[in-house]
C-alpha positions as CSV (number, residue, x, y, z in Angstrom):
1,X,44.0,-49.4,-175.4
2,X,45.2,-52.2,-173.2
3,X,48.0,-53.1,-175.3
4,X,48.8,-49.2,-175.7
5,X,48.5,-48.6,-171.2
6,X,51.0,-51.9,-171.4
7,X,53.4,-50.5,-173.5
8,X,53.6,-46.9,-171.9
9,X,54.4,-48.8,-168.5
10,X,57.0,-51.3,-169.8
11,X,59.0,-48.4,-171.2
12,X,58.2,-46.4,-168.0
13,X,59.9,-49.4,-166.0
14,X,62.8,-49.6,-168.0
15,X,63.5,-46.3,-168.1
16,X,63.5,-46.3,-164.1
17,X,65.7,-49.5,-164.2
18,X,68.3,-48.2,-166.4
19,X,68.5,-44.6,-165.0
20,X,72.1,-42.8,-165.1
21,X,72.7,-40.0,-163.3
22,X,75.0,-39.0,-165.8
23,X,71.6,-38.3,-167.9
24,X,69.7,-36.7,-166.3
25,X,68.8,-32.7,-166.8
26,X,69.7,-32.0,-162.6
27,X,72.2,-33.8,-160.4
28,X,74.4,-33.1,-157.5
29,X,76.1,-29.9,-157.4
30,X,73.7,-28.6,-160.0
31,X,72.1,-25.0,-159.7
32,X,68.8,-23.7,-161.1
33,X,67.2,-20.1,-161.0
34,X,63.5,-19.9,-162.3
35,X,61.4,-17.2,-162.8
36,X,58.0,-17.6,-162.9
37,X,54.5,-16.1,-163.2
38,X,51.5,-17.6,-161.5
39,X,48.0,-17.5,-162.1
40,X,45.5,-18.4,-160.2
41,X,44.8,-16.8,-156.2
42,X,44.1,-19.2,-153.4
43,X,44.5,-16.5,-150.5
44,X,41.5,-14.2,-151.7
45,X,39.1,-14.6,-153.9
46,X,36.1,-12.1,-155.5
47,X,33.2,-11.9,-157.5
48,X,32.4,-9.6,-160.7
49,X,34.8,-7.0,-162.4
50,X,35.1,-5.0,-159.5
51,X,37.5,-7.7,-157.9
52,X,41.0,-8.5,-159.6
53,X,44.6,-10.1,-158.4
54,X,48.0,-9.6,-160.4
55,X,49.4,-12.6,-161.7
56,X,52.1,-13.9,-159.2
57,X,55.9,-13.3,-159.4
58,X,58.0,-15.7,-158.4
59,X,62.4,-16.6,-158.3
60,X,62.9,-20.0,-157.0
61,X,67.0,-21.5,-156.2
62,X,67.5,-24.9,-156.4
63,X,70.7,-26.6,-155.5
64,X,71.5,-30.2,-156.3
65,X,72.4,-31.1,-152.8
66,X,72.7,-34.9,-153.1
67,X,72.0,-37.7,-155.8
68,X,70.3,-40.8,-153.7
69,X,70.3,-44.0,-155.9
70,X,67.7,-45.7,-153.8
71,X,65.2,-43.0,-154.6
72,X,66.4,-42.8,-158.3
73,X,66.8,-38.7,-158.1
74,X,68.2,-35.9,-156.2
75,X,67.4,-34.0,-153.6
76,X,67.6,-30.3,-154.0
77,X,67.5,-27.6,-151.5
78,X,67.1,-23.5,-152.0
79,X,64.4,-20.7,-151.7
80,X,61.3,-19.1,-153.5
81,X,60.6,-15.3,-152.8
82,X,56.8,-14.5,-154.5
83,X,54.3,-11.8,-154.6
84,X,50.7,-11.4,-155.3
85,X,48.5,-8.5,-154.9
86,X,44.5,-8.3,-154.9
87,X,42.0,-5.8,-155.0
88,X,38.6,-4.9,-155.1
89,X,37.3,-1.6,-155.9
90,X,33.5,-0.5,-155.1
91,X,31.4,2.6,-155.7
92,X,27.7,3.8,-154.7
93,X,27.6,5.4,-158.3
94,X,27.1,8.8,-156.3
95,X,29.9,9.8,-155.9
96,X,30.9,7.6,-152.7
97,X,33.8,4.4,-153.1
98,X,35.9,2.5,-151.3
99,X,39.1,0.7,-152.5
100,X,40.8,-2.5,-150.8
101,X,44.3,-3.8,-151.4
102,X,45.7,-7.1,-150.4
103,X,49.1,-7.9,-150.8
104,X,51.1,-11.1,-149.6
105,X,54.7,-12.0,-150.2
106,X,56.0,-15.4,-149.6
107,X,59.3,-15.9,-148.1
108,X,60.5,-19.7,-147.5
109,X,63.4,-22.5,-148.0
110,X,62.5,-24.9,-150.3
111,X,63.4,-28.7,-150.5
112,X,62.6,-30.8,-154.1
113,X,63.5,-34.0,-155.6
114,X,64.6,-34.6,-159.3
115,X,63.2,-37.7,-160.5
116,X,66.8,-39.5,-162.3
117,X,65.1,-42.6,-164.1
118,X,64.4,-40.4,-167.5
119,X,67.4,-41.2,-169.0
120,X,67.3,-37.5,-170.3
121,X,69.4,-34.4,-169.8
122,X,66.9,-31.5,-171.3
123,X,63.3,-33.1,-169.1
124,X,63.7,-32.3,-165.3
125,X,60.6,-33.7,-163.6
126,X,60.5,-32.5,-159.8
127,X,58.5,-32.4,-156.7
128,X,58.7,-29.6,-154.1
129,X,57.9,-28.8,-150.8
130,X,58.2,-24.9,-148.8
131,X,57.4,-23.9,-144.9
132,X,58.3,-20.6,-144.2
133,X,56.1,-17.6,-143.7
134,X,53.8,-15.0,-145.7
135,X,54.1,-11.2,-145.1
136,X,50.8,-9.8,-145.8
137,X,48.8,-6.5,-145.9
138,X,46.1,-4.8,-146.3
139,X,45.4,-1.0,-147.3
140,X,41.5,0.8,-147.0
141,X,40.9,3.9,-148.9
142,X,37.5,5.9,-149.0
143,X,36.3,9.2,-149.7
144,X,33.2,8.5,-146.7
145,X,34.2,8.7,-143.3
146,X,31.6,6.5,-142.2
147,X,32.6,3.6,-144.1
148,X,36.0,3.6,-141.9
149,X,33.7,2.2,-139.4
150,X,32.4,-1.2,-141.1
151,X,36.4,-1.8,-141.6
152,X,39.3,-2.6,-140.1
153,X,41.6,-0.1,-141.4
154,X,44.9,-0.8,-142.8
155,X,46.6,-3.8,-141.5
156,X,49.5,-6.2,-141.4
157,X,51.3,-8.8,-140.7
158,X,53.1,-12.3,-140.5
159,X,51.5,-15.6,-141.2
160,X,53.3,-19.6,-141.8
161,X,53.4,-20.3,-145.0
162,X,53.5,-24.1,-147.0
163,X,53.0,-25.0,-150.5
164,X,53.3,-28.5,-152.0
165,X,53.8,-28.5,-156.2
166,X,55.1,-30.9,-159.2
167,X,56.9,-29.5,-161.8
168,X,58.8,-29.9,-164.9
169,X,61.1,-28.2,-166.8
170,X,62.6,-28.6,-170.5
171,X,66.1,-27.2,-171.4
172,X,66.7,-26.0,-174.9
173,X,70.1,-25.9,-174.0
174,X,72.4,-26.9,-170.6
175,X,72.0,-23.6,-169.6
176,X,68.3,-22.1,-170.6
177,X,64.9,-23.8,-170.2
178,X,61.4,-22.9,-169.7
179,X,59.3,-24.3,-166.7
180,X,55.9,-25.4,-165.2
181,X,54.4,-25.6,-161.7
182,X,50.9,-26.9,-160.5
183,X,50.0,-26.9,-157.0
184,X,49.4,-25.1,-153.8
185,X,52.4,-22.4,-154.0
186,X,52.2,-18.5,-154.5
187,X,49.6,-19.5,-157.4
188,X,48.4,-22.5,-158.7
189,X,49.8,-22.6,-161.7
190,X,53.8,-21.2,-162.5
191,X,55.1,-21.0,-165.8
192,X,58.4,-19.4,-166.7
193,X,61.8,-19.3,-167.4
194,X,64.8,-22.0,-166.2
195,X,68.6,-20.9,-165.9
196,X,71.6,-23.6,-164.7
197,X,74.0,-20.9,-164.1
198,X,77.9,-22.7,-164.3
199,X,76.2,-25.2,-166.2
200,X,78.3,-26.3,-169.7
């Protein structure tokens, strides 16, 4: 196993020492559109059948801004617009219910970096990081007057939003590729579809 760890780390080195740009699946002045869907919701969470979320929909832009050889990558800047929606549904079983409805859409710039040292051109390998802000509301429906009391009522409004992730995407081509995500984002976990519009 020793022999094996020693191995994987000696090809990992020289992979990073004889990076190329020229190689790798996103450099400077390179574009990428992904569209995701997300699964897993760290905003609300619920217990039992009665409470569900919709997967997440996400389009991230990423342009190659600039390709920095000390940090053997490039660092890209764009966008991710998401949306997730939650609800939970409960009845008395006489007749009597109540219905809540979360929704949040994420807004932000996003900054990445593109690890160069694969000495690839279909594996992109990337870290990213977004700060901007989270629209959210909240909708209460019930057939019992009374229960309007023991709730807020519908609500909304405008929250900062971050999310840190690492990624990866493979392209079957120069132009089409499928994606993954894992991290705190719109979900934690994104898989989906990669595009490098221009790309040749």
């Amino acid at each position: 196993m020793n022999h094996i760890r020693l191995f994987l780390s000696a090809a990992f080195l020289l992979a990073f020492c004889n990076s190329s740009f020229s190689q790798s699946a996103f450099v400077e002045g390179d574009n990428a559109i992904n569209l995701g869907i997300g699964f897993g919701n760290h905003y609300y969470t619920g217990l039992g059948s009665d409470f569900s979320s919709t997967p997440a929909l996400t389009v991230t832009y990423d342009h190659g801004l600039k390709d920095i050889e000390d940090i053997k990558g490039t660092i890209g800047l764009g966008g991710i617009l998401g949306f997730q929606g939650s609800s939970y549904k409960w009845n008395d079983g006489l007749g009597d219910y109540y219905n809540e409805h979360w929704s949040n859409i994420i807004i932000a710039p996003r900054v990445t970096y593109h690890a160069g040292f694969l000495n690839t051109n279909m594996w992109d390998l990337y870290a990213a990081f977004f700060l901007g802000i989270r629209i959210e509301s909240y909708n209460f429906e019930t057939n019992n007057s009374s229960y309007n009391a023991l709730y807020e009522g519908n609500y909304g409004g405008t929250n900062l939003a971050a999310g840190l992730t690492i990624g990866g995407a493979y392209y079957f081509t120069p132009v089409i590729g499928v994606f993954a995500e894992l991290g705190y984002d719109v979900a934690y976990f994104k898989v989906g579809i990669s595009i490098k519009p221009g790309s040749k």
